[in-house]
TIKOL-982753 format. One line per field, with one value per residue: residue number from 1; residue in one letter; x, y, z of N, C-alpha, C in turn. Coordinates in Angstrom, 2 decimals, decimal comma, always signed. Example, Ala and Ser with C-alpha at 12.3 -4.5 7.8 and 13.67 -1.06 7.14 Angstrom:
BEGIN
num 1_2
residuo A_S
n_u +13,19_+12,85
n_v -5,69_-2,25
n_w +7,80_+7,08
ca_u +12,30_+13,67
ca_v -4,50_-1,06
ca_w +7,80_+7,14
c_u +13,20_+12,90
c_v -3,30_+0,03
c_w +7,80_+7,87
***
This chain:
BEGIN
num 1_2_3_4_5_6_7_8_9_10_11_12_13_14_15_16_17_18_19_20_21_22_23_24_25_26_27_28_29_30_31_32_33_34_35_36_37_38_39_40_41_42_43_44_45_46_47_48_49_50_51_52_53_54_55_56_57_58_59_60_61_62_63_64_65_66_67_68_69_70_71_72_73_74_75_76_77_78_79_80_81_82_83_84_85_86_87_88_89
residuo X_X_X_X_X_X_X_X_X_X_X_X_X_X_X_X_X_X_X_X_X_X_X_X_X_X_X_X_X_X_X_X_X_X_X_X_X_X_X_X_X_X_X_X_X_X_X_X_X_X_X_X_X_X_X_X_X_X_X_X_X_X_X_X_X_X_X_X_X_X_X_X_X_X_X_X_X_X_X_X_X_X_X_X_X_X_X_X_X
n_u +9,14_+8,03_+8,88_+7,58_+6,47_+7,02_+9,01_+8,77_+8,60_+6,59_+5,61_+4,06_+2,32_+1,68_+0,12_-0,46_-2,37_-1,60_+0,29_-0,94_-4,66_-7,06_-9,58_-11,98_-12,14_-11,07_-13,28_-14,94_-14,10_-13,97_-16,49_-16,90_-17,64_-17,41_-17,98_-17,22_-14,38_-12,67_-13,56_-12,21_-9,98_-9,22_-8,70_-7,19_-6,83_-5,95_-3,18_-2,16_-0,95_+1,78_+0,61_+1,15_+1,81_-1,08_-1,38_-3,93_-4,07_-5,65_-6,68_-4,41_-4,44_-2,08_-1,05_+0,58_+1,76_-0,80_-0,87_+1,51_+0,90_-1,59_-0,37_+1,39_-1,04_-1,69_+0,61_+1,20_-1,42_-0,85_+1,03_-0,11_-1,92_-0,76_+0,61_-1,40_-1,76_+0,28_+0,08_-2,31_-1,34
n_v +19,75_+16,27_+12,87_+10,28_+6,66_+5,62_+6,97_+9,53_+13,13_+15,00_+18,08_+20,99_+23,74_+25,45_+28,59_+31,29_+34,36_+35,66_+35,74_+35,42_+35,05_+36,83_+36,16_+36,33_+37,27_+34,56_+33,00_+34,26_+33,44_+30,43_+29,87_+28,81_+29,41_+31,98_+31,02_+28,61_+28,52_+29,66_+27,86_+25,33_+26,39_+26,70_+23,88_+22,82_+22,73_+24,55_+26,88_+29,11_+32,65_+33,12_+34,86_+38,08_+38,57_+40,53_+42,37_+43,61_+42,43_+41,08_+37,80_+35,76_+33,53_+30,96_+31,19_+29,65_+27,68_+26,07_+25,65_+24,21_+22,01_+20,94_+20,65_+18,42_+16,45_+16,19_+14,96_+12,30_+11,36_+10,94_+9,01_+7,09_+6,46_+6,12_+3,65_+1,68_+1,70_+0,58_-2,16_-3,38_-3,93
n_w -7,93_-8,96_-8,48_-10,59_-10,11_-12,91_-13,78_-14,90_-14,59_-13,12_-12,25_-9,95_-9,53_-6,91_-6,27_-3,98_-3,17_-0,79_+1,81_+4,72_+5,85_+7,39_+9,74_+8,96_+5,70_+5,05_+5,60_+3,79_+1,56_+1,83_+2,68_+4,70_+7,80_+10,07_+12,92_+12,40_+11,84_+13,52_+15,35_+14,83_+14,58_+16,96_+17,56_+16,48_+13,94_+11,59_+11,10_+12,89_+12,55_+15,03_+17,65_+19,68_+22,88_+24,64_+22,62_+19,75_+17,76_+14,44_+14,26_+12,14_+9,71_+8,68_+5,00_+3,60_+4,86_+4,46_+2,20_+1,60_+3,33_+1,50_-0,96_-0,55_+0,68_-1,75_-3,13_-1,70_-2,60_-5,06_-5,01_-4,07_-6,02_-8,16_-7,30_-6,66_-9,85_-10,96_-9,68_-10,95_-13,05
ca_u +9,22_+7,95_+9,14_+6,82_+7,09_+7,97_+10,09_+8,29_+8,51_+5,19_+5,32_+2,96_+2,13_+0,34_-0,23_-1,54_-2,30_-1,18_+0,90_-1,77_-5,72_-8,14_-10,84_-13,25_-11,98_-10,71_-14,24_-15,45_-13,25_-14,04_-17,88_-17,64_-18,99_-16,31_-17,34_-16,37_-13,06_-12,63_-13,32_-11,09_-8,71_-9,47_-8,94_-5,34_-6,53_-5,83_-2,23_-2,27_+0,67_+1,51_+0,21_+2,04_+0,95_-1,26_-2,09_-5,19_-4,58_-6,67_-5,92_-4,23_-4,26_-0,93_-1,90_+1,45_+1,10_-1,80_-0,82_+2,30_+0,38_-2,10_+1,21_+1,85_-1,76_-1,74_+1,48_+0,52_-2,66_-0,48_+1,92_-1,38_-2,78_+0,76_+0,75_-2,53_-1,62_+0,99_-0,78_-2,76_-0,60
ca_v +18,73_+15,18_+11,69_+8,74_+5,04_+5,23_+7,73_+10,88_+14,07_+15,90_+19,16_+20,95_+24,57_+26,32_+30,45_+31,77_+35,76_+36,39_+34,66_+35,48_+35,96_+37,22_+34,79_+36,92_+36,96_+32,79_+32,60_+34,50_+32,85_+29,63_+29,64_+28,82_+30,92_+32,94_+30,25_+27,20_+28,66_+29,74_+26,10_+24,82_+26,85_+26,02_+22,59_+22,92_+22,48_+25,85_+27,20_+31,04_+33,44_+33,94_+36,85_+39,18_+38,80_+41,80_+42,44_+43,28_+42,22_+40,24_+36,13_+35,13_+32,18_+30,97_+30,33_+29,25_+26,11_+25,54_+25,26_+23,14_+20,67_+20,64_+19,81_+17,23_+15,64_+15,87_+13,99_+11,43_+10,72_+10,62_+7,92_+6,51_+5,83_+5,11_+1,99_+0,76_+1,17_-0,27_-3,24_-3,64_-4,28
ca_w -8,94_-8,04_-9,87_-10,38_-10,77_-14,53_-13,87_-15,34_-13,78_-12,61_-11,57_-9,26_-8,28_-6,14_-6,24_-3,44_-3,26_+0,04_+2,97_+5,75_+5,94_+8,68_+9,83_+8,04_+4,57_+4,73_+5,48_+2,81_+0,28_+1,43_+1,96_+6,11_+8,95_+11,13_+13,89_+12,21_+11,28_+14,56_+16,38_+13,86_+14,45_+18,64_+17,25_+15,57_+12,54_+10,53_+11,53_+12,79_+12,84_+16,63_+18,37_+20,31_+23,92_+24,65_+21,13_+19,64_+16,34_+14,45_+14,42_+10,84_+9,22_+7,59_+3,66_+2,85_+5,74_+4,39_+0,14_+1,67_+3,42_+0,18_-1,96_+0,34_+0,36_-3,19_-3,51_-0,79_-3,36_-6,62_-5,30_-3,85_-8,04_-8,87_-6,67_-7,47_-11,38_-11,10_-8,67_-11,95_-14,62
c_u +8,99_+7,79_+7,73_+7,40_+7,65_+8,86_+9,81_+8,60_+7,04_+5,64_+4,31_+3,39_+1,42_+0,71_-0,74_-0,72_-1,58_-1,08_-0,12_-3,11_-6,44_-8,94_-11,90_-13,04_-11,66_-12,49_-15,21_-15,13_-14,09_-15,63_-17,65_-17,49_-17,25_-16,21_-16,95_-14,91_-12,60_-12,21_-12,13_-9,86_-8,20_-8,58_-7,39_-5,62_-6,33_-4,03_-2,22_-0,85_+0,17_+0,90_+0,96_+1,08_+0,23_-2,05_-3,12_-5,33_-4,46_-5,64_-5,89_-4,02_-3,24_-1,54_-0,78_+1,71_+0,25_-1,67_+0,56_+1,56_-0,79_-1,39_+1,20_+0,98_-1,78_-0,53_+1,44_-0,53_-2,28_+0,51_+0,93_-1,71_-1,95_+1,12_-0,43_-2,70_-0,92_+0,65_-1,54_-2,82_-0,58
c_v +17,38_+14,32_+10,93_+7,92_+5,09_+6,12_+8,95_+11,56_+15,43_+16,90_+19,98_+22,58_+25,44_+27,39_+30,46_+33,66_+36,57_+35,35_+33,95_+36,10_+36,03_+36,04_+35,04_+37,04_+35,62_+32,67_+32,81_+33,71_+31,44_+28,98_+28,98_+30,02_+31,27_+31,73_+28,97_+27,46_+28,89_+28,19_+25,56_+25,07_+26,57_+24,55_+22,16_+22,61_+23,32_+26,05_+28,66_+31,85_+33,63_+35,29_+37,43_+38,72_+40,20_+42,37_+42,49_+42,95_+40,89_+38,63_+36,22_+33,76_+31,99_+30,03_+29,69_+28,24_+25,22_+24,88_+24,57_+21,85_+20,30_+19,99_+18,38_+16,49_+15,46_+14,64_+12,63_+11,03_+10,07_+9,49_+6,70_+5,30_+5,39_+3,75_+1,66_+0,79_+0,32_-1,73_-4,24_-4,35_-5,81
c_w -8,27_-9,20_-9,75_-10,49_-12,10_-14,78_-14,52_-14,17_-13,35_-11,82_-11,18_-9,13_-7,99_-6,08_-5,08_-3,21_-2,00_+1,46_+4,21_+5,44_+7,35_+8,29_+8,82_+6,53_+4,38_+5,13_+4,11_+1,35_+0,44_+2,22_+3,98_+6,83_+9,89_+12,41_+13,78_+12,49_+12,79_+15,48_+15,81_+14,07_+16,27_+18,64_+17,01_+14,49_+11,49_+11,90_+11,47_+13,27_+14,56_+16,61_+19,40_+21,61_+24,27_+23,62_+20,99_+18,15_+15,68_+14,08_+12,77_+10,41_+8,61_+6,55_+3,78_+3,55_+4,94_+2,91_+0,50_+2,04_+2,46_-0,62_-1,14_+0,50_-1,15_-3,87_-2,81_-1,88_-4,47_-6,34_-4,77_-5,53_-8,07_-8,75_-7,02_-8,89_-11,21_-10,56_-10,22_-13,06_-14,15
***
């Protein structure tokens, strides 16, 4: 649940189907190549469940990281408008 300036209440939420995906289906879903996601993920910018040292199994992506810090740009944007309406008036 998140307030605004006039004091409404906006609520927000996000679904997602499943906690963790492989490189190869987050790619498929979201239309880049195995080695972007990859660098990216080199990069720190995708968050992957540890791995077991040793392990051969495959690198996951955490969705549910990923649809928090979404929430969290999204609300970052909406108190964003809020102040420049209000700026306005």
């Amino acid at each position: 649940m998140l307030g605004n300036i006039t004091g409404e209440v906006t609520r927000m939420q996000i679904t997602i189907d499943t906690p963790y995906l492989t490189v190869q289906e987050f790619a498929r879903r979201s239309g880049l190549s195995d080695r972007s996601i990859r660098r990216e993920i080199e990069q720190g910018h995708y968050v992957i469940r540890p791995k077991i040292e040793g392990s051969k199994s495959s690198v996951l992506i955490n969705m549910v990281h990923m649809a928090m810090e979404a929430a969290d740009q999204a609300e970052r944007m909406r108190q964003a408008n809020d102040s420049k309406r209000t700026a306005q008036r």
